[in-house]
Each structure stands twice: as structure tokens, then as C-alpha cells.
N, C-alpha and C positions, 0 to 999 in steps of 0.2 A: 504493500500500500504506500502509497506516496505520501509526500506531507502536505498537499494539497489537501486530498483525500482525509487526512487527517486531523487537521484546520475547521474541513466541512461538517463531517462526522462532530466533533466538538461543539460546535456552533448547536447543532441538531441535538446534542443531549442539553446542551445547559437552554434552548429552548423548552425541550420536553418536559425539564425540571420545572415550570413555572406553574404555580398552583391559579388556578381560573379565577378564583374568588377571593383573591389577594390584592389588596392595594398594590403589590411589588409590583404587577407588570404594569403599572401605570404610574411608577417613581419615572422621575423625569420629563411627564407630558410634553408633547411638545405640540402647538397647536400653526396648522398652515393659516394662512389671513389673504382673504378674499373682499377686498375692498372695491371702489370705483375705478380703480387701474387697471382692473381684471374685466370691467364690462357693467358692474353691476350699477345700475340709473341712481342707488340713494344707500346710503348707510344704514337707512333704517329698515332692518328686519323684522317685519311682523309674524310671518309664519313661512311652514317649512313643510313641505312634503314629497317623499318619493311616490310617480305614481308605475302602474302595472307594469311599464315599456321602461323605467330606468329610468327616467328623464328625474331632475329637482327642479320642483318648482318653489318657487320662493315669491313671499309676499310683501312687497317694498311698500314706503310713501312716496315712492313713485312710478308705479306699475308692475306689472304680471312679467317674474323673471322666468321663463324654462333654459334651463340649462343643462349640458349634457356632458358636463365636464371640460371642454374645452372651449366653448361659446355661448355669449347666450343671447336669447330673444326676448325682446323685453313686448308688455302687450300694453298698450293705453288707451284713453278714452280717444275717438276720431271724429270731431266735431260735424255733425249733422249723420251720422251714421249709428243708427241704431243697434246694427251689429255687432259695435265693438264693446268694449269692455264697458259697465256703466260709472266704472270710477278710479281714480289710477292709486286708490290708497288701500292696499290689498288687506284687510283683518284676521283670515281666515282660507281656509282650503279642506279641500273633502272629496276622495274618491269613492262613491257607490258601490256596491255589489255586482253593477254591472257595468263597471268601469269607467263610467263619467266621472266628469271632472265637475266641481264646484265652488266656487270664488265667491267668497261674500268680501264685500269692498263697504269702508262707510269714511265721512266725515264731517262732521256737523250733523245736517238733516239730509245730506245727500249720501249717496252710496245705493244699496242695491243688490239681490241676488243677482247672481251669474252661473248659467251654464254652458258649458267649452264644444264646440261641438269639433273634435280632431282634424274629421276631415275636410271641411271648409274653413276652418279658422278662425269661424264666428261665433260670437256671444246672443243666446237668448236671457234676455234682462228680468225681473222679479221688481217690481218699485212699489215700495208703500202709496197708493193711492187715498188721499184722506174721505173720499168719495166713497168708495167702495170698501164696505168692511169684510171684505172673503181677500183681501190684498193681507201682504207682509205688513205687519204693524208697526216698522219704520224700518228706514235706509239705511242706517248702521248694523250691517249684520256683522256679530262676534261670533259663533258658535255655529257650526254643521254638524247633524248625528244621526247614521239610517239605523234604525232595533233592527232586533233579529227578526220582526213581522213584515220588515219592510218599511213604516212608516217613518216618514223623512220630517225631520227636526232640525226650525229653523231659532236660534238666539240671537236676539236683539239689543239695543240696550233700552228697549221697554218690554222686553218680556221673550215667551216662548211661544210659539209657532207648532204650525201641523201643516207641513203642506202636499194637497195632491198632486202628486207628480202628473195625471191624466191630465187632469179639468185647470193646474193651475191658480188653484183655490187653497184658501190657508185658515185654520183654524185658530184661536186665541185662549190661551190657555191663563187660568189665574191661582193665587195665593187662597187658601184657605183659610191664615189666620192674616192676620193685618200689619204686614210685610210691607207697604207703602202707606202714600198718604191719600191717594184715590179711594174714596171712601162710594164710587158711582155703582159696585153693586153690593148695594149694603149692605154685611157686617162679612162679606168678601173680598177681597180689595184685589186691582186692576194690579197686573204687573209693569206698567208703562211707566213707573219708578224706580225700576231696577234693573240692573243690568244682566244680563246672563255672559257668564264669562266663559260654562265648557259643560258640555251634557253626556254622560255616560250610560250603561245600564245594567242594572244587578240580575248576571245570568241567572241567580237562581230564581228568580221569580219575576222577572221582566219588567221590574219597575225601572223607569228614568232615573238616575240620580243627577242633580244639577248643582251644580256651581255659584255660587250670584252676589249682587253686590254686595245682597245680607248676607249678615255672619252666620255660620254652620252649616251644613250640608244639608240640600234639599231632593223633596224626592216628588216625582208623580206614578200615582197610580192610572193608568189609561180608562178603567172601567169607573175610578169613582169621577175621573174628569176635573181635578183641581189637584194644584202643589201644596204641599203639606214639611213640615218639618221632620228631618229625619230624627230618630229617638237616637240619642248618643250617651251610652251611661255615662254617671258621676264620676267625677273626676278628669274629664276629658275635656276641660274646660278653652284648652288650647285649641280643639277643634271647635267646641258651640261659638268661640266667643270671636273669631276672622274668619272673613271671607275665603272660602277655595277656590282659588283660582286654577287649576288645571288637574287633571285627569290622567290616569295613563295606565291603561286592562290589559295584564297578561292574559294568557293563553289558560291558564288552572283557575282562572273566577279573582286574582288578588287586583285590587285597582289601589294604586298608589296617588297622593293628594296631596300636591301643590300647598303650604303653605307657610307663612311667612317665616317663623319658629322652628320649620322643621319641616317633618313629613308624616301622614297620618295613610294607614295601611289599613282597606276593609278588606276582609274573607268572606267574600258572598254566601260562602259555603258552609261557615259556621255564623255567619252573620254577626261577626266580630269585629270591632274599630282599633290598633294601636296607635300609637303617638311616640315619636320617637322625634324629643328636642334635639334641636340643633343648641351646642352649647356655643358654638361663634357667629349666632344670629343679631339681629338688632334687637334693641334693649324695646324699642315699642314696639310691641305687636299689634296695634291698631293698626298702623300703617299702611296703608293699600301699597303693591306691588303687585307687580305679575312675575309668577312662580313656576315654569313648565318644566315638565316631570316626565321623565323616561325611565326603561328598567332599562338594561343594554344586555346583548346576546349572553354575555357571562355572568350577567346576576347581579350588577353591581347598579345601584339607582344614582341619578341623575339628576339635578336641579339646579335651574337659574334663580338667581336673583337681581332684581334689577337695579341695585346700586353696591350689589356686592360681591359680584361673580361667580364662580360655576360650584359648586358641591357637588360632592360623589358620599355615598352612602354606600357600607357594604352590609345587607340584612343579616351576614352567617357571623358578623363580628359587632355590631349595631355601632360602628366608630364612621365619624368623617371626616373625608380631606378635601379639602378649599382649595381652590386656584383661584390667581388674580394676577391683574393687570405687574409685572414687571417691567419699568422702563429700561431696566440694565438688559433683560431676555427678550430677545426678539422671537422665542418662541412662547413666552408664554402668552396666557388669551390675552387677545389685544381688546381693551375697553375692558368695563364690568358692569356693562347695562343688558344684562341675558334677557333677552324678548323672549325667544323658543328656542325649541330640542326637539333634534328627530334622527335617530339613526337608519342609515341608508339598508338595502339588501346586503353588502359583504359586509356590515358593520363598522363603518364610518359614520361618525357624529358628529353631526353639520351642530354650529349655535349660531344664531343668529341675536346680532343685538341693535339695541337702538344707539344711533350715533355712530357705533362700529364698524356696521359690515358686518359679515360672516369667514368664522372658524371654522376647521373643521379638524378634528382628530381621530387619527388612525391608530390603533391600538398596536395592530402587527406592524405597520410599518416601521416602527420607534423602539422595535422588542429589545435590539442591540444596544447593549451599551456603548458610549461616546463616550471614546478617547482623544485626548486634545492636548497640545503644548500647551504649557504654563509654563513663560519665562520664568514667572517665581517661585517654580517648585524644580527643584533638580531630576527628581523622582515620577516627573511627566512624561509623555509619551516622547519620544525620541527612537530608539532602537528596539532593544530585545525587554520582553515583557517577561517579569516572572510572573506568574498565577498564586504561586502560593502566598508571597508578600503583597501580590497587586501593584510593583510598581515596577518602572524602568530602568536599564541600563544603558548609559550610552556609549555610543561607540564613534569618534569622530575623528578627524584627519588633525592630528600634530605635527608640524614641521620637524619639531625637535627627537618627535619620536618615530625612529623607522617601522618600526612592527604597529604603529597605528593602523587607519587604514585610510587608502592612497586618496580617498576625496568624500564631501560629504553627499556628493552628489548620486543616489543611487536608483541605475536603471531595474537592476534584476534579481534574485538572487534566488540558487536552485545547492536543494540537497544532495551530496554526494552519497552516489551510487554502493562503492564499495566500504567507508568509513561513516558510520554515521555519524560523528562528532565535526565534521568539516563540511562548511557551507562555502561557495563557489559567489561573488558576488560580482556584479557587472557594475562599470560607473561612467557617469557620462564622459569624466576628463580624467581619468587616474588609472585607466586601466581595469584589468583583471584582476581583484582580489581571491587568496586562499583563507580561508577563516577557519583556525582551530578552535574551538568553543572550548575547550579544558582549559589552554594556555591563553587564552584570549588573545594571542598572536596572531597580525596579519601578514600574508609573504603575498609582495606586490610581481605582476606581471605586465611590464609597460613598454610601450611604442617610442623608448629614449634610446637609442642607438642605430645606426644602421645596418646592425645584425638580423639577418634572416630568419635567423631562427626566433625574434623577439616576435610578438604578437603585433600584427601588423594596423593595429588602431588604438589612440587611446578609450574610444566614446562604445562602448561595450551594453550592445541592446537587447540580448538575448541568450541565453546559455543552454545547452540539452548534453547530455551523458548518456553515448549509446552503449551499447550490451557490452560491450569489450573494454568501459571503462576509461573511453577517449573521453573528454571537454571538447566540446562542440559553442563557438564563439560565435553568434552576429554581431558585426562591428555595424558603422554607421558613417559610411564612405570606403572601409577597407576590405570589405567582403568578408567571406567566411575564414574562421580558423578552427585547425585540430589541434589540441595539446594533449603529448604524450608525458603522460605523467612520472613515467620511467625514465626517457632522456630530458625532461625539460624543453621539448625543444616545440616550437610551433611550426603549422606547413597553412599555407594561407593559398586560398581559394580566391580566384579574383574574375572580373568580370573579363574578358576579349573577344572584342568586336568579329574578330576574325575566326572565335571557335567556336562551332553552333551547343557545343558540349562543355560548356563553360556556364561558371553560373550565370544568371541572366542581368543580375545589377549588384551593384556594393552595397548599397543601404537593405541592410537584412534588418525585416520588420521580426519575423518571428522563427524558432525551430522548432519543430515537433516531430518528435518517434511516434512513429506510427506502433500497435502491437504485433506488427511481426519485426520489429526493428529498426526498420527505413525509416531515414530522416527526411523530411520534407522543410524547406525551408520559402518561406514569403516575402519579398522583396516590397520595397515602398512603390513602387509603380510600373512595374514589369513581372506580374503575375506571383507564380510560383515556383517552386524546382524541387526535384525527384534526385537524390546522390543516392547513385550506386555503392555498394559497401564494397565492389571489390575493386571496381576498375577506378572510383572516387571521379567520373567523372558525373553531369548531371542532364536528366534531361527537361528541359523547360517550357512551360504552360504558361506563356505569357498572358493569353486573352482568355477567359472562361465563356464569353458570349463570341460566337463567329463574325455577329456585326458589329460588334467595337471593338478597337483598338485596345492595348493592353490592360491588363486590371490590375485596380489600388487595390490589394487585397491586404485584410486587416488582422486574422485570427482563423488558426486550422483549429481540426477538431473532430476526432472521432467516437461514436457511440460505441456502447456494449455490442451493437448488431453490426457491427465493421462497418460501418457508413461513413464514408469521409464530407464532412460539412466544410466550409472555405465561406467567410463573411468580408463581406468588400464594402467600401466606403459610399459606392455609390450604385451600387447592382444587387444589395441588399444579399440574399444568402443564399448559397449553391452550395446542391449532393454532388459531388464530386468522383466520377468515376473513374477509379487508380489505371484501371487497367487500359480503359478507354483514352484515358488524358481528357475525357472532354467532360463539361458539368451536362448534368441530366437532368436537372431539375432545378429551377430558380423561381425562389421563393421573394417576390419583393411587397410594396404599400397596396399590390393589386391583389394581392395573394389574401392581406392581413395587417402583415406587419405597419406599425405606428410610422415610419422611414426605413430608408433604404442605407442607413449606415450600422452595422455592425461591426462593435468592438471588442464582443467578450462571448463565451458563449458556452455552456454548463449541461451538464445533463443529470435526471433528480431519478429517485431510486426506479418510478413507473417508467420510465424510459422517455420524458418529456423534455424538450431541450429549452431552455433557457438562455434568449440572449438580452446584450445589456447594452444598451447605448447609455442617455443619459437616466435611466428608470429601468427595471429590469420588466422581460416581457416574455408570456409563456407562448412557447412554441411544440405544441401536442405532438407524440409521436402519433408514430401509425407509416 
């Protein structure tokens, strides 16, 4: 096994070691920042949703964002066109059962339902008419929720809604104790004094639970046809006494609840409320905020707050950890005014805030720890890393000391074959270093003399060690070298115009042994070459496409199933047939792939290949 292989394998266990429901995998957050640079019309994030096809749609104060990760389309109101959106200040968002899209937009008295219709691009509108009382009972729509019976729920900030999706008719739903100051149906009072902030519902028994301006949780029953307070036992005074602001219903009946103190947990299923304080909340809990509340794939709950940044909650240890705005980290969340939370399909956690923009954090992608120079620690990343102590050793070029090593500049560096205590190290200006790890001696091999037998470059790009124990050198202008480690002596491989069995250029990008031992070696922009082991001479594959001229090629590569890969700069990736000389198959941006420049390229245990520009991207076997 290589120490490639070795590196990889390592990585792969202290991954596997990471407990799911652990704060650890989520030390160090680091959150990406999606502002108006990136496209998006306004800072301010209202709401957040993935819908069926992938896309996020995001709801600004200043129109309808769909985004698909790399662009977005922004949707606004269009003066005299009734099709379009009815208001460009987005509140809310909601996808149906039957995959409609849902926009409720408000501001002031204007605003409006909206439904998306995909394939024409158009909006049909919903507007509180004060004329007609089967209309929405005003323009500000907060809240979308279909029940499991179908019946679609609409929130206001004068109350809650019934509306037929047929007919387009909407029903008006009220308080049964005296919850406002509309005293118009007497000793029942109108909801048109409060706001509904988020409507849920209790699988086991299909009542609504509701959200609202008033403090405690609210519920309707659909057969008695009025909201009622929900019964919350004593002692739970942190839930009766602030408003709930947000919702968020796993999969087993548990709906987690937004608010400002903390977080309050119902069990539908035993019909149970806990409350678990935040101990680094704000000292007033009167306070209106908005609190939106996610579980995330691994268990761990989620919450904004809007003047104090994001909490994580873990239920298996009932502890929290707070992120917030650092100015010194440009990773951490930027702003701490959390509007909403929504984790996408692979589980990424978009936040959206007010004044901010949108974050978003990726749990796998940040798994690795970051190692980094610190001028002022000696013990930072520089050279060789011990594990057991966790810290550095360096290793750097001394004028005064010969067995340093010869530069700091370093191209490459490959394990020897036959000793494993000596590393082989390549460098841009110093030559060929020998590295004994016991003696920590280095024995320099350099381009200072006009002796033949020295290595014929200082600038040293590439190293390979074939079965017999030869150093095998890409230089970078001098062509190839072998070093015989018996005589000391180098034989140098060069390019002539005049031998068609000569390598094909001096700048050697890359060498690679193939597994029957052949060395194949990649030149900066005259293809490839094949060195024969006996006759050492080479034959060369300049062009891998018949209609273009030589190929930049970047990185060989062979699978478990002997397939030779060859990724080029600008022809993207070719199966390469040894026998044939010719590519058989090229893979480029028509095929899949994100671009056509490949610079690295991996294969994972199922036989899938992985290559790496600037993001790393799966490439399926088969």
C-alpha cells in the first residue's frame, strides 16, 4: 500500500470516528455568505424553501429569488400585468402535495396570495377584497399550511383563513375566548387583531396548532369551527406567557417551537409539552422576535434569533452552542439578525437574515480539520506533522547548514520504494533532495556542475520509483532523469527534434507506473509518453483528439479495472487506450462535467472516480 493510500484510509477512519449527535462535528462552523454580489436583489431574507426539482427559492424585500446554485432569477411585481407576482416583498412560501408553488407577499395593506404556475411563469393573485367576504381577509399573508385532509391554510396578520383551492373562496376562522379587541361577534372575538405567524398540525388527532401574536400556543379544532387555547400544564409558564413564533414537525409526530427563551418540544403522541431554557437568551422574554426552528438530518435543533444569532440545540445532551457574528472570522455567520432556516435535500443549511443576506453551512464539507501557519507559534503547520503531540516540525533550507535541505520551495515528495525511513523530495530551485527521517539529514542532488552525470535541472516537478528501484525525475525544462542509487550517477532523457523516439518535451508535468510497471510520463503541452523498460526509449501521444493539435494534459490515472484515465486542461477527461495509443472515450461539460479542466483525479472504494478542479466532483463508474 502506498502512503497515498495511507493518508486516504486515515482520513476515512478519523471520519468514521465522528459521533452524529455530537457538537464535535460542528466545532469550527464555518459558514459561506451569499450577499448582493452573488445576485441576490436585497439583504433581507424572509423565507426559505427547497422545492421538489432542487431549485431554492428564497423570499427577499425585494422579490421572488429561484436559485439553482449558480444563478438566480429574481421575480417582481410588472406594472399593468396581472400575471406577475402581486408584490415584490416575499413573507412566506409553501409547496402543496401536489407540487405547487405558493408565495404569500405583504406590506402595509398590500400584498396578496400567489400561485407559480412553472410552466408559463405566471402568477395567479388571491387579494383581500373588502367587498367580498369569501376573499382573503387581508394582503399581508404570513403563514401557508395544507393538513393531511387537504384543506389549504391561509395566515394573515388579521387572522386565519380556509381557502378552496376549486371555487377560490376563503373561509374566516375566529378566537373563542377574547384574544383581541373586536368584540363584533359577541363574546367571540374576530381575529383581524392578530397576527398568525406559522400553522402546524397535531398528527394524532388533526387539530391545527397555531402560532400568533398572543402568547401560548393555539389550536383549532375543524368540527367545532373556532381557535381555542391550547391547555399547557403548570409550570410551563415560558410557553403560556410569549408568542410562538415558528414550527418545525419531524417525521415520529415531535414539532419543535420557536421561542424566544429557548425551545418548547410537543409529542403529539403522548400529548406532552417540554421546555428547555436557553441559558444565553435575553433577559426579556416579552420581546417579540422571530425564532425559526429546524431539527437537521443528524438530530441536532436549530434556531434563529433575530438580534442574537444562530443556536444549535442537541436533544441527546439538552446543552447549546451559539454562533455569532465575528468580525476577526470571515467564516463565521455574517450578521445576527436570523429571519429563517431550512435545510436543503443533501443537508445544507441555508439562514437567511435581515440586513444580511444568506449563509449557508455545510456540515460535510468543513468535516477536516484546518491546519494553518501561525507566525507566532513555532509548533504550526510548516513541515512534518506528529499526531500524537499534534504539532509541527520544520524543516527548512540553512545556508550555514549542508544536510539542511536545499530550498524551501517544495514541488513533490514520494516514499521510497525499498527503505521506508527515506523520503525523495523534489524542489522548485534546489534540486533533488534525499530525506532520512531517523537522522533528519538531507543529501542534496543539484544541477551545479557540468558533470553528466549531475541531474540535469534544478526545478524538480515530479518523482516515481519503478520496480527495480531506479528515481525516476520530471524536471521543468531538463527532461527526464534516472538515478541509480548504486552508482550515484544520473542518465537524462531529453527532448530531439530529430528523434521521433525521444521524449516529446522537457517540461514533465507528471510520472506515473502504471500496475504492470510502465512508466508513463505527461508533458506541459505535447501530450504524453510510453518509456520502454528495456530499450528506454519512448513512444509519444502527442494529440489524444485526431482534430486538435497537441494536448495540455494535466494528470494520469489508473483504476482497479486497468482503465487508463489522462485529464487535460482543456478536453476535459479521456479513457485512454495503452494498446491503441488513441483515447476512446472523452468525457467533457457535454458529457456532465462542471468544465473541461482537470487537475487531480481519485478513485473511492465502489469504483467511482473523483476529479478535482477547483471543488471536487463525482465521476460514476460503470
Amino acid at each position: 500500500m502506498t502512503h497515498y493510500a495511507h493518508i486516504v484510509l486515515t482520513f476515512l477512519f478519523l471520519l468514521s470516528a465522528i459521533h452524529t449527535s455530537s457538537f464535535s462535528q460542528y466545532d469550527d462552523a464555518k459558514f459561506e455568505h451569499i450577499t448582493t454580489v452573488d445576485g441576490l436583489p436585497d439583504l433581507i431574507i424572509k423565507c426559505i424553501l427547497q422545492d421538489h426539482l432542487g431549485f431554492i427559492w428564497l423570499g427577499t424585500a425585494n422579490g421572488l429569488v429561484k436559485y439553482n446554485g449558480y444563478s438566480m432569477k429574481i421575480y417582481r411585481p410588472k406594472p399593468g400585468d396581472s400575471t406577475s407576482i402581486s408584490h415584490s416583498v416575499i413573507v412566506s412560501l409553501y409547496e402543496d402535495k401536489h407540487n405547487n408553488l405558493w408565495i404569500g407577499t405583504g406590506w402595509g395593506e398590500l400584498g396578496g396570495l400567489n400561485l407559480f404556475d412553472r410552466a408559463t411563469e405566471t402568477f395567479t393573485r388571491y387579494l383581500h377584497n373588502p367587498n367580498d367576504t369569501t376573499s382573503v381577509n387581508h394582503n399581508f399573508i404570513t403563514s401557508i399550511y395544507e393538513d393531511n385532509e387537504g384543506r389549504f391554510w391561509i395566515g394573515t396578520i388579521e387572522g386565519l383563513n380556509l381557502l378552496d383551492k376549486i371555487n377560490g373562496k376563503f373561509q374566516h376562522f375566529y378566537f373563542k375566548d377574547s384574544a383581541s379587541s373586536d368584540k363584533s361577534k359577541g363574546n367571540v372575538s374576530s381575529l383581524k387583531e392578530g397576527t398568525i405567524y406559522d400553522i402546524t398540525e397535531n398528527l394524532s388527532n388533526g387539530d391545527l396548532l397555531i402560532g400568533a401574536q398572543f402568547p401560548g400556543l393555539w389550536k383549532l379544532n375543524f368540527n367545532k369551527k373556532h381557535i381555542e387555547k391550547f391547555f399547557v400544564p403548570e409550570g410551563m409558564n415560558k410557553v403560556n406567557n410569549v408568542p410562538i413564533t415558528d414550527f418545525y414537525q419531524t417525521d415520529n409526530g415531535i414539532i419543535w417551537m420557536g421561542i424566544r427563551t429557548g425551545l418548547a418540544k410537543f409529542d403529539s403522541k403522548r400529548n406532552e409539552i417540554s421546555f428547555y431554557p436557553d441559558p444565553l437568551s435575553p433577559v426579556n422574554e416579552m420581546e417579540y422576535d422571530f425564532n425559526p426552528v429546524l431539527q437537521d438530518h443528524q438530530g441536532m435543533v436549530w434556531k434563529g434569533i433575530f438580534r442574537d444569532g444562530l443556536i444549535q440545540f442537541d436533544p441527546h445532551t439538552e446543552k447549546y452552542k451559539r454562533y455569532k457574528y465575528d468580525k476577526l472570522n470571515s467564516s463565521s455567520l455574517y450578521g445576527e439578525n436570523v429571519r429563517s432556516l431550512m435545510e436543503d435535500h443533501s443537508g445544507i443549511i441555508w439562514i437567511g437574515k435581515h440586513w444580511y443576506g444568506l449563509d449557508k453551512y455545510d456540515c460535510k464539507k468543513w468535516k477536516f480539520k484546518n491546519y494553518s501557519n501561525d507566525p507566532g507559534n513555532p509548533n504550526s503547520l510548516s513541515n512534518k506533522f506528529d499526531r500524537q503531540n499534534n504539532q509541527f516540525y520544520h524543516y527548512r533550507h540553512d545556508p550555514d547548514n549542508s544536510f539542511s535541505i536545499s530550498s524551501d520551495s517544495i514541488r513533490c515528495i514520494t516514499a521510497d520504494n525499498l527503505d521506508e525511513n527515506i523520503l525523495w523530495i523534489g524542489t522548485r530551485s534546489g534540486g533533488l533532495n534525499k530525506f532520512d527521517t531517523r537522522s533528519g539529514i538531507f543529501t542534496h542532488y543539484k544541477n551545479d556542475s557540468p558533470d553528466i552525470n549531475n541531474i540535469s535541472h534544478t526545478s524538480i516537478n515530479t518523482i516515481a520509483i519503478d520496480d527495480k528501484g531506479i528515481i525516476w525525475c520530471g524536471t521543468w525544462g531538463g527532461g527526464l532523469n534516472s538515478f541509480d542509487r548504486n552508482t550515484g550517477k544520473f542518465t537524462h532523457f531529453k527532448h530531439d527534434p530529430n528523434d521521433p523516439k525521444s521524449i516529446s518535451q522537457n517540461q514533465i508535468a507528471q510520472i506515473y507506473k502504471d500496475h504492470s510497471g510502465i512508466l508513463w510520463i505527461s508533458t506541459n503541452t505535447q501530450g504524453i509518453n510510453r518509456l520502454d523498460p528495456n530499450t528506454r526509449t519512448f513512444t509519444q501521444y502527442r494529440s489524444l483528439l485526431k482534430e486538435a493539435g497537441s494536448t495540455v494534459t494535466t494528470v494520469m490515472y489508473e483504476d482497479v479495472r486497468g482503465k487508463f484515465w489522462v485529464g487535460t486542461s482543456k478536453s476535459g477527461l479521456h479513457l485512454f487506450d495503452r494498446k491503441k495509443g488513441i483515447s476512446i472515450k472523452n468525457f467533457t461539460e457535454k458529457d456532465g462535467l462542471s468544465n473541461n479542466w482537470v487537475v487531480g483525479i481519485l478513485e473511492d472504494d465502489s469504483g467511482n472516480l473523483w476529479r478535482r478542479r477547483t471543488w471536487i466532483e463525482l465521476f460514476p463508474s460503470g
